[in-house]
C-alpha positions, 0 to 999 in steps of 0.5 A: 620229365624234370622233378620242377615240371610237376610244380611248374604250375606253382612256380609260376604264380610265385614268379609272376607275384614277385615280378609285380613287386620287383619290376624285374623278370624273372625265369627258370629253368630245369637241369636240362635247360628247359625253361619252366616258367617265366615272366618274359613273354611266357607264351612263346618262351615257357618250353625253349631252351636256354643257351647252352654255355649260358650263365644257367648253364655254367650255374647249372654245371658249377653249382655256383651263384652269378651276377652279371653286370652287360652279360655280353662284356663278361667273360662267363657269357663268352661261350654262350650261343646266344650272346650275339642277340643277348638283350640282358643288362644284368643277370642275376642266377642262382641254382636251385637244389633238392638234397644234393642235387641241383635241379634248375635254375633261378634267374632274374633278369633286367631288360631296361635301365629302370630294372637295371638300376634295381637289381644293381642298388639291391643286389644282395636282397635280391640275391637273398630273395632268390635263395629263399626263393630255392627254399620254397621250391624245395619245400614245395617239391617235399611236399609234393613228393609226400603227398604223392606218397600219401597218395600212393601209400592210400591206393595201395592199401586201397588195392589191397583191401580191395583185393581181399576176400573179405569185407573191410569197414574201416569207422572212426572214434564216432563209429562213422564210416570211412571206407568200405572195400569192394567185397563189403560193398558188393555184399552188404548192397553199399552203392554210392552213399555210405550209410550209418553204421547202425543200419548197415550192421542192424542195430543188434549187432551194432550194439552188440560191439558197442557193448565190447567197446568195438573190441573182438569178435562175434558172431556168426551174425547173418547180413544180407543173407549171408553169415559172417563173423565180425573181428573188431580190431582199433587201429591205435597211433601213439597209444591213442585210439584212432579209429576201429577196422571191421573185418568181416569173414563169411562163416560158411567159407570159413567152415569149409575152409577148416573142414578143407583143412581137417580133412586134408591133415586126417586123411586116413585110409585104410593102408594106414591101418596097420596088422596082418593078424586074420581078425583085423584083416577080416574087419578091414575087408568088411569095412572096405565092402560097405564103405561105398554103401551109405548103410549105416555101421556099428563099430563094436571094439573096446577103448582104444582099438581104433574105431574111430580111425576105422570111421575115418577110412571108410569115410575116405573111400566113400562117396561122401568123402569130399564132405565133411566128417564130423565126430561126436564123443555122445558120452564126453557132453553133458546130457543138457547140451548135447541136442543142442550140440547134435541139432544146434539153436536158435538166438535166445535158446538158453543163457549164453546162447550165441546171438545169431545161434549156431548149427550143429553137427548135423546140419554142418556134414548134412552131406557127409559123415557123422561118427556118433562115438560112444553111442551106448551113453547117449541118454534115453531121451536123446535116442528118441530123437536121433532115431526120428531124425534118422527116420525123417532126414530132418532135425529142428534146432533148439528153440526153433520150429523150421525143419532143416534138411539133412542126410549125413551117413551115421558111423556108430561106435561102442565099447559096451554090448547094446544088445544087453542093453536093449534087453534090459530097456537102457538102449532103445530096441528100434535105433540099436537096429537102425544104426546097426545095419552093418555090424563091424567088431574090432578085436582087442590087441592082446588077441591079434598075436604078432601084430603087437611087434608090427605096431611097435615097429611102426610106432617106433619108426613114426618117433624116430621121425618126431624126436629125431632119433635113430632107434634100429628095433627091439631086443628080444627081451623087449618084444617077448614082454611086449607080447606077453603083455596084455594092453588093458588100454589097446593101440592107444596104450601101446603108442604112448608106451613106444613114444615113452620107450624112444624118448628115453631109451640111449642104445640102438634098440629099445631094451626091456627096461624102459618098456618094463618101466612103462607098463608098470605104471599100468599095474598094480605092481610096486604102487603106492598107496595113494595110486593104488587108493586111486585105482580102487576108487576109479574100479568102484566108479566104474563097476556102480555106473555099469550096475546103474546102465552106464549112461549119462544118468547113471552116472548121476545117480553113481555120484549120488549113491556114492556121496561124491559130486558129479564134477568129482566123479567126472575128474576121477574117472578122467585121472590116468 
């Protein structure tokens, strides 16, 4: 289809106007002859074909303007097939371009003497007249080309919105709705009427993001049922703003989605635990004989040799390991957040609660793991708790009453002996039993012999990779003082020493230096003062804490005794 049939409609109110002000008729036709509009007989003639070899056509072919006086004497009409029944006494055709193409033809033609005696007496306004007529037609075929554009531009980005698996509401400055998408409509029950913003949203969370200026996010707030989290982002033309999208995201998918995720990228099995000392090989078969079981576990072992990698192995083999897994450090929380933290809230619970509350880590892997590290710090009166919730399967959010369901798999860890603890009335006698119904004990490093070279060969083949190094082993230097040395801080120490060693090490092996240059910022050899003033200080912290029962109160009364503030004590416990 020629670009002047989708005018065509347009082109002839215009033609017909000017033919009631010039007496003369006038047609056009497009590239190919055809004729658009006209005023000549324009039932029968609109939709045939010019003559080819016609003055439109050689208009057409030349790109040039002619004016005919008795189109039959004059020699551009020769050709034409038509010029036998020509009835044309003055032709007058220009052509009419888009950018640089010509795409028809303006003629205006006289039948009769009268409009002959017109045109010839006004030849050049009528030339003019049609050239500013091919002006307008351009102006009207841009227009249109951008309207279609607009027009495309707006279902395209309508497809897409549509096609989104979130809800969109797109408002003005006067936060009036524009445009919903297809998943805003069919969650929030917007039918054929858009209502006002306010009761679409709830007027707490409309004025929630009234009071952010329409800026950021919330939530999650709950809508029709369901529970979203509302990003609020202008929509800004020249520094001004000129509108306000709100993307609204369900919560729950996105917690499963990020659960996805986690569970995907810390996929750890127990191939991925590395030794083949006797006593780690007994604790990898203990754990895979109960991992399918839903007993509860208490991995006993000291800082840094792996119990929560242990937890995660066997979760992984479990029954539960399509659910979530969720870790908890019971002493890294202050003792005022961490029911909160273990069984969430409600709306209101305590200053700078979130406005919808939140769920906590039991209701969000209610089905899967828990790992409850660090158990021996939980304060005394959360032990009480978490044992009823043990018991009953059910736990009540802060500030609420309404008992929710929940049935996670408890994986506990401790460096401390809860035994003793339990004798000494620090650790609650029936959660000590019920969380340890299968024990797990991990040996320190420095009691699985050899395995020390088979980490450090596994660590180093894993930063190889990381720092794009090419490191072939150990000397035998190296590995006699790795295995002379005792590794106060496990596994862990012991990565962070071969990450040191590959960074900086130029040879092919790892030579002692670099690894006696690390494990002397460990020890007290060749240490100044103020670290050794540090050390000293972090042994006195540590030695009042345990003498105190080493939970979260005892640290309390530590900062206390020791005349220093909690946040000092916390900091200089935290300092390497």
């Amino acid at each position: 289809m020629s670009i002047l049939m989708n005018i065509k409609h347009e082109l002839q109110h215009i033609i017909e106007a000017m033919h009631a002000v010039t007496n003369v008729d006038i047609t056009v036709v497009d590239e190919k002859l055809k004729r658009i509009a006209s005023t000549v007989d324009k039932e029968y003639v609109i939709g045939t074909k010019a003559p080819i070899y016609s003055a439109f056509h050689k208009c057409i072919m030349t790109g040039e303007q002619y004016f005919l006086e008795n189109p039959k004497d004059n020699p551009i009409c020769f050709e034409c097939e038509n010029i036998e029944n020509c009835q044309e006494l003055v032709e007058l055709c220009i052509p009419i371009k888009f950018g640089s193409k010509i795409i028809g033809v303006i003629g205006m033609c006289a039948y009769d003497e009268k409009a002959k005696q017109s045109l010839l007496m006004n030849r050049e306004s009528f030339m003019n007249f049609e050239i500013q007529l091919g002006t307008i037609i351009s102006t009207i075929l841009n227009e249109k080309k951008f309207m279609r554009m607009l027009e495309y531009s707006s279902s395209e980005m309508m497809t897409l919105i549509n096609s989104l698996n979130e809800g969109i509401i797109i408002i003005n400055n006067d936060y009036n709705i524009i445009t919903t998408n297809n998943y805003a409509n069919e969650k929030l029950h917007i039918n054929n009427h858009i209502p006002d913003l306010w009761n679409l949203l709830s007027e707490e969370v409309y004025n929630n993001l009234v009071s952010k200026n329409f800026i950021g996010e919330m939530g999650p707030v709950k809508l029709n049922n369901t529970e979203f989290v509302i990003n609020a982002n202008p929509i800004m033309v020249k520094d001004e703003r000129e509108g306000t999208v709100l993307v609204l995201s369900d919560f729950n998918k996105m917690k499963e989605s990020v659960i996805e995720f986690s569970r995907k990228k810390d996929i750890i099995t127990f191939d991925d635990i590395v030794g083949e000392s006797e006593l780690i090989k007994q604790a990898r078969r203990e754990a895979i004989q109960v991992a399918e079981s839903d007993a509860s576990l208490l991995i006993f072992g000291e800082t840094g040799t792996g119990k929560e990698v242990f937890a995660r192995a066997i979760h992984n083999l479990s029954s539960r390991k399509n659910e979530v897994f969720m870790a908890i450090n019971c002493g890294a929380i202050p003792e005022n957040l961490i029911e909160s933290e273990l069984f969430g809230y409600e709306r209101g619970s305590f200053t700078g609660a979130n406005v919808s509350g939140n769920p906590g880590k039991f209701e969000i892997c209610k089905d899967g793991t828990l790992f409850l590290d660090e158990i021996g710090d939980l304060p005394f009166s959360m032990q009480v708790k978490l044992n009823r919730a043990l018991e009953e399967k059910e736990i009540i959010r802060v500030g609420g009453s309404t008992p929710i369901k929940v049935n996670p798999r408890i994986i506990s860890a401790t460096h401390k002996t809860l035994a003793s603890m339990v004798e000494k009335n620090l650790f609650r006698d029936d959660l000590y039993y019920r969380l340890n119904v299968v024990p797990i004990h991990l040996p320190p490093l420095r009691e699985r012999g050899y395995d020390v070279i088979i980490l450090s060969r596994y660590f180093l083949s894993r930063f190889n990779n990381v720092y794009k190094k090419e490191l072939k082993g150990f000397t035998a230097e190296a590995e006699q003082l790795l295995m002379r040395y005792r590794f106060p801080g496990n596994i862990r120490e012991l990565r962070n020493l071969i990450e040191y060693a590959v960074i900086f090490e130029v040879k092919s092996h790892i030579g002692a230096e670099n690894i006696k240059k690390k494990m002397e910022t460990y020890t007290s050899e060749n240490i100044k003062l103020s670290e050794m003033t540090r050390l000293y200080e972090k042994s006195v912290i540590n030695s009042k804490i345990q003498e105190l029962g080493g939970d979260l109160n005892s640290k309390k009364e530590a900062a206390r005794q020791l005349g220093i503030s909690i946040a000092t004590l916390y900091r200089k416990l935290e300092m390497p």
